[in-house]
N, C-alpha and C positions, 0 to 999 in steps of 0.2 A: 391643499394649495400646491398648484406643481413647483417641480423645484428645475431650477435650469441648471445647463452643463456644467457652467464653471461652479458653482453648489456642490451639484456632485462628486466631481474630483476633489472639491475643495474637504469633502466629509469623505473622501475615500482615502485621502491624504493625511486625515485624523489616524482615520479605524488603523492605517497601515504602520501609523508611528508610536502608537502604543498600544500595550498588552491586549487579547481579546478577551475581558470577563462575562463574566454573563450578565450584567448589564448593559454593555454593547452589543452582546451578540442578537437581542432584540434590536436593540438600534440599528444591525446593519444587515436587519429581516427586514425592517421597514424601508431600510433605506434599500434595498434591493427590488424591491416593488418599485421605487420607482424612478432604477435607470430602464425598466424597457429593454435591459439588454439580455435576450435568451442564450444568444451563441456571440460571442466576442472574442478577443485577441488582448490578454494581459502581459505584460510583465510582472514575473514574481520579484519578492525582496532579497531575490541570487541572482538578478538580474535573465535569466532563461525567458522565453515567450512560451506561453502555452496559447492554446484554441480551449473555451472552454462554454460549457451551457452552464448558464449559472442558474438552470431548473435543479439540478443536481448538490446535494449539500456538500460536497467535496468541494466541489468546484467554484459555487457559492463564496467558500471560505474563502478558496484562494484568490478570487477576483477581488472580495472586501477588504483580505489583510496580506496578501503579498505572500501566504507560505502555506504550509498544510503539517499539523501534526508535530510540536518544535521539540517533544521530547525523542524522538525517530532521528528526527534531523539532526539533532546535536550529535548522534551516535554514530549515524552515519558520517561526520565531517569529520567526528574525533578522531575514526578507526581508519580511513580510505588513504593512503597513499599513492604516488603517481601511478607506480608500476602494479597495484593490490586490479585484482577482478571482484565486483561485485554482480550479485546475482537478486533479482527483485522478483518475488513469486506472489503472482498477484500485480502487476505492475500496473493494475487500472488505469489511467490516463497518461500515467508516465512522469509524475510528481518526483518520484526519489529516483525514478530511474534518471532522468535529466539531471537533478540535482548531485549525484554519486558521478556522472559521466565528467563535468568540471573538475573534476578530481582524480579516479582512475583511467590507467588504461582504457579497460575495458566493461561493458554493460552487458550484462544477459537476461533480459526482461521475459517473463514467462507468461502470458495472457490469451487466454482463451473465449473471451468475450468480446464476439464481433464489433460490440459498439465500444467499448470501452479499446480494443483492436485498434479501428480505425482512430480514432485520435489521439490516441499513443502515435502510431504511423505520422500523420499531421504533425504532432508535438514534434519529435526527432526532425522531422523535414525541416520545420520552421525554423529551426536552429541549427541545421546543419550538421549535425550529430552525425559521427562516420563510427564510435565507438560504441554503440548503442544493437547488440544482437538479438534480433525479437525474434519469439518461437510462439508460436501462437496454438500451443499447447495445455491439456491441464497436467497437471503432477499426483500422483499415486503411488502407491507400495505394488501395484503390476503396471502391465500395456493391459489395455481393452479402449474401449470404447462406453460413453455415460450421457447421461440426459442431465444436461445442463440449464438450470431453473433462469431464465431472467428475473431483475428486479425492475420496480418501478423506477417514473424518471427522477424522483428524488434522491437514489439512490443507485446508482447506474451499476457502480462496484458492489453490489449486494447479492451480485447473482450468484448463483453456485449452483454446488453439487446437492444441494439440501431440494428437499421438494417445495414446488410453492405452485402459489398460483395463476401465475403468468405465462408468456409465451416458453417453452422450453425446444431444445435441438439438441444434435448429437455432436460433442466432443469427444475427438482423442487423447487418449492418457498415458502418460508415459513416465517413468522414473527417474530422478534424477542422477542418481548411479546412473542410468545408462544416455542420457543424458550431458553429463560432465563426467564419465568417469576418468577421462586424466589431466582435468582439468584445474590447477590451482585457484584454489580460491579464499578470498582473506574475510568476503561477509553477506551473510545471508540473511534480506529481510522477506517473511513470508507473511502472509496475509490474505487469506484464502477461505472466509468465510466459514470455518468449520473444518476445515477438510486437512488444518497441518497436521494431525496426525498421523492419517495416512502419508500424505508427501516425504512427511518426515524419517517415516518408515521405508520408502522410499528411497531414502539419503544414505542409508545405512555405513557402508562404502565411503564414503564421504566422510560424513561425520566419526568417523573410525580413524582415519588416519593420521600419521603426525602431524600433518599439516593441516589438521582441520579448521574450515572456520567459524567464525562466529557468529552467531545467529538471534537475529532481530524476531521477535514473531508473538504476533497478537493474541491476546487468551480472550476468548468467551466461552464461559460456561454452556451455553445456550446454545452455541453453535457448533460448538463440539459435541456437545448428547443428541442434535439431531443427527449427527452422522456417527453415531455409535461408539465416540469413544467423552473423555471426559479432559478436566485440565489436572488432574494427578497422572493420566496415563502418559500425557503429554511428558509431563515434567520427570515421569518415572523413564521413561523411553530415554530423553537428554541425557538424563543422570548415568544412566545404563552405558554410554558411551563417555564418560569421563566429564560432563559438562557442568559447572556451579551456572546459579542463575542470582538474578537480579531484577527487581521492578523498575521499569526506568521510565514510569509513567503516572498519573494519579489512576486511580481504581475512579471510574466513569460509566457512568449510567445513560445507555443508548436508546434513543430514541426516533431511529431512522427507519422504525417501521410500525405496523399500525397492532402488530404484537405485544405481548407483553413484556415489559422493558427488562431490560437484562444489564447486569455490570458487565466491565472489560477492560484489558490493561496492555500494557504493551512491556515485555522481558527480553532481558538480553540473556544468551546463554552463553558462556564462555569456560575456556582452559585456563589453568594454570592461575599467572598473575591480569591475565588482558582483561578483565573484568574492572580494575583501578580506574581505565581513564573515562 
């Protein structure tokens, strides 16, 4: 039976004021069939505007419930203060990069996926965003140049440095040391399909210093052994620089591709006592 406007809002007004279980998250698979709406203009529950195609499960999310990923989120609103620099590697549509920019200074969004590119671009616009520095780079342990995989449109942020079987093209790669090298910075969320360890390696400089910061960054087993390394190397590399860690996510089971499914979590790594909050 179709369902008219005021319906819709009225059940997106639901999904947005409590929890997403998975029992809802069917309910607002169906109910997404049927706003008809592929590319739309929401307000999140931080009040920001995004542009978003809710063919995309990112995006999807954030059109039905108002945010995206709330254990990321907490970490980032815990740690950010006015004058703190935060840096979003992987900034796909520009979810935390807007959400951290309400807060700090300054943004340095690092995105090298022309689609995911251009509505990042959009997202800032829309909101006015002056604090917000997009490089439309990837990140690595050298400079070169790489054949960057797109994904399907369910998954737009899926693309990478991994091989697949979709359209691919040439990005350039550059380091972060050289990149930020005298650049304060208080927190790092990366999320790069596979590819933190290299970037990480990459950071070396960075992560080294007294000032180092803090680092958000997603573990897949699966996507890390396509690109040659694993999530001990990961964690051995951090460690190697002074860093304790922390899960700050449930361990979840992905199913944003038509592979065989894989777990994933999302850790903070941190100095000293900054790990507490």
């Amino acid at each position: 039976m179709p369902i008219n406007n005021i319906g819709v809002n009225l059940l997106l007004l639901y999904m947005r004021r409590f929890p997403l279980e998975a029992g809802k998250w069917r309910f607002s698979q169906w109910l997404n069939e049927r706003t008809h709406k592929i590319e739309t203009v929401a307000r999140t529950s931080y009040g920001f505007l995004m542009h978003l195609n809710t063919r995309d499960f990112i995006q999807h999310t954030i059109f039905v419930t108002g945010r995206w990923d709330d254990d990321v989120g907490r970490v980032i609103l815990s740690r950010l203060k006015t004058d703190d620099v935060f840096v979003d590697i992987g900034a796909n549509v520009g979810y935390f990069s807007l959400l951290a920019s309400q807060i700090c200074s300054k943004v340095i969004s690092f995105e090298p996926n022309p689609t995911c590119l251009a509505q990042l671009n959009r997202n800032i616009e829309i909101n006015n965003r002056q604090n917000i520095d997009v490089r439309p780079v990837g990140l690595a342990d050298k400079r070169g140049i790489a054949e960057f995989h797109v994904a399907n449109a369910s998954n737009i942020g899926g693309g990478s440095l991994r091989e697949g079987s979709g359209e691919k093209f040439s990005v350039h790669l550059d380091t972060l040391d050289s990149q930020l090298s005298a650049q304060p910075i208080r927190l790092i969320k990366i999320d790069i399909e596979g590819a933190e360890v290299l970037a990480l390696k990459g950071a070396s400089a960075i992560l080294s210093r007294p000032d180092a910061p803090d680092v958000i960054c997603e573990i897949s087993e699966n996507t890390l052994q396509q690109l040659g390394s694993s999530k001990e190397e990961l964690f051995r590399l951090m460690s190697s620089h002074g860093y304790k860690n922390k899960i700050i996510s449930p361990i979840r089971k992905s199913n944003l591709t038509d592979e065989v499914p894989f777990f994933q979590y999302d850790a903070l790594f941190y100095k000293d006592g900054a790990g507490q909050n």
